[in-house]
C-alpha positions in Angstrom: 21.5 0.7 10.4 18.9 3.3 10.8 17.8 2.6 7.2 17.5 -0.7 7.8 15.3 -0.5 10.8 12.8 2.3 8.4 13.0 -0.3 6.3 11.7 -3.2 8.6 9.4 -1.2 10.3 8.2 -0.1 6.7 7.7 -3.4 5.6 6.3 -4.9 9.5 3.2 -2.4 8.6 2.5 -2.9 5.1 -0.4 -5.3 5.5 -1.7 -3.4 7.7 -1.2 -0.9 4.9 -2.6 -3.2 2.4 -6.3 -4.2 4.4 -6.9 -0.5 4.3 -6.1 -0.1 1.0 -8.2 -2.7 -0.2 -10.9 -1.1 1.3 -11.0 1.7 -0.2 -9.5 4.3 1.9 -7.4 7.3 0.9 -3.4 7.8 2.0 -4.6 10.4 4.5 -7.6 8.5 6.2 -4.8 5.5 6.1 -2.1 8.0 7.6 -4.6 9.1 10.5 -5.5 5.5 11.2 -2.5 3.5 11.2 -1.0 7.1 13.3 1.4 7.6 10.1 2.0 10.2 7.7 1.0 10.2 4.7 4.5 10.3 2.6 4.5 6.9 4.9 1.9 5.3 3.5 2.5 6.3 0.0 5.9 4.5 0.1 3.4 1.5 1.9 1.5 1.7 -1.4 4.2 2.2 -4.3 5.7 -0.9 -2.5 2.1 -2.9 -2.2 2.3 -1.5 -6.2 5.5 -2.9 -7.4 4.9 -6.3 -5.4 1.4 -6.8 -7.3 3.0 -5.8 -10.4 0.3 -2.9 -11.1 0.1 0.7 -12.2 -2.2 2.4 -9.7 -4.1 2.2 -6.3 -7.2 1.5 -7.9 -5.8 -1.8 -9.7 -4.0 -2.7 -6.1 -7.4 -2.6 -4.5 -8.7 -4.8 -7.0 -6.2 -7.6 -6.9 -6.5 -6.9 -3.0 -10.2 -8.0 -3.2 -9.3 -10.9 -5.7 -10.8 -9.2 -8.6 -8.4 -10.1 -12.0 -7.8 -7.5 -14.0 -7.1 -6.8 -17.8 -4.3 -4.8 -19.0 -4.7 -3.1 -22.1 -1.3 -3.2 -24.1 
C-alpha cells in the first residue's frame, strides 16, 4: 500500500517534473522548487526517460520542447 501511494504521488508530480525539465533546469534547482529531493526527481526523470523512449536529460528536454531528434545507431 505505502508503495503504491510513492508511486501515485510519484507519478501525480511528474509534469510538474517534466515543465522544469524542459526548461532547462538541473535535478537540484528542480528538488528545491518542486520542495523535493533530489533522488526524487531523478526517479521523475528516468521515468520522463523511459516514457519518451530516450537516453539522456538532454534528449528529454528536446522532445519536451518538440524538437525531433536523430539517433545515431
Amino acid at each position: 500500500m505505502v508503495r503504491q501511494l510513492r508511486s501515485y504521488r510519484r507519478a501525480a508530480r511528474t509534469p510538474e517534473v517534466a515543465k522544469l525539465l524542459k526548461s532547462g533546469f538541473t535535478n537540484k534547482e528542480i528538488g528545491y522548487m518542486l520542495h523535493m529531493s533530489e533522488r526524487t526527481v531523478k526517479c521523475h526523470v528516468y521515468e520522463i526517460m523511459q516514457e519518451l523512449n530516450v537516453t539522456n536529460r538532454t534528449q528529454a528536454a528536446l522532445v519536451l520542447n518538440g524538437i525531433e531528434i536523430c539517433k545515431l545507431n
